[in-house]
N, C-alpha and C positions, 0 to 999 in steps of 0.2 A: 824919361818919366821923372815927376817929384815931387817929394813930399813938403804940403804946404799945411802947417798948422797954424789957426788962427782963434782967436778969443778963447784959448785952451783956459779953462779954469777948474780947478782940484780943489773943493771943500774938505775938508778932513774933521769929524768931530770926533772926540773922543768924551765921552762923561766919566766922570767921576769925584770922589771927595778933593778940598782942598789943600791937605796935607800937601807939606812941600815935596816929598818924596815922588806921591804919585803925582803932584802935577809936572815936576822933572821926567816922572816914567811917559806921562804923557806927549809932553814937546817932544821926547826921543822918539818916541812912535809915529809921532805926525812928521818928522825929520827924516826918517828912515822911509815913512810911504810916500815921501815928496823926490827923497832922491832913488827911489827903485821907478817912481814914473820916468823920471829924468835921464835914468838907464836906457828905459823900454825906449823912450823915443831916441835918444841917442843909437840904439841899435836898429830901429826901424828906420834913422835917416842912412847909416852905412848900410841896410841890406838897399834902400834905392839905388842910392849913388854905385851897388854892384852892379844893377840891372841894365 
């Protein structure tokens, strides 16, 4: 069996004011949900390759 992902595409918005602060809070947010998907699929390619 395996896992074939294709034309995967992850939008992430976040709104908010332009202060640099929150737009730094932001990038780290959209950074952090980019690489917790990054996980998921990394752990969903090693439960195939168990099967």
């Amino acid at each position: 069996m395996s896992l074939e992902i294709k034309n995967l595409v992850i939008n992430v918005h976040v709104s908010g004011s332009a202060e640099d602060k929150v737009f730094s809070r932001i990038e780290n947010l959209r950074s952090e949900i980019l690489d917790e998907c990054k996980e998921l699929i990394s752990e969903s390619e090693d439960r195939m390759r168990d099967r």
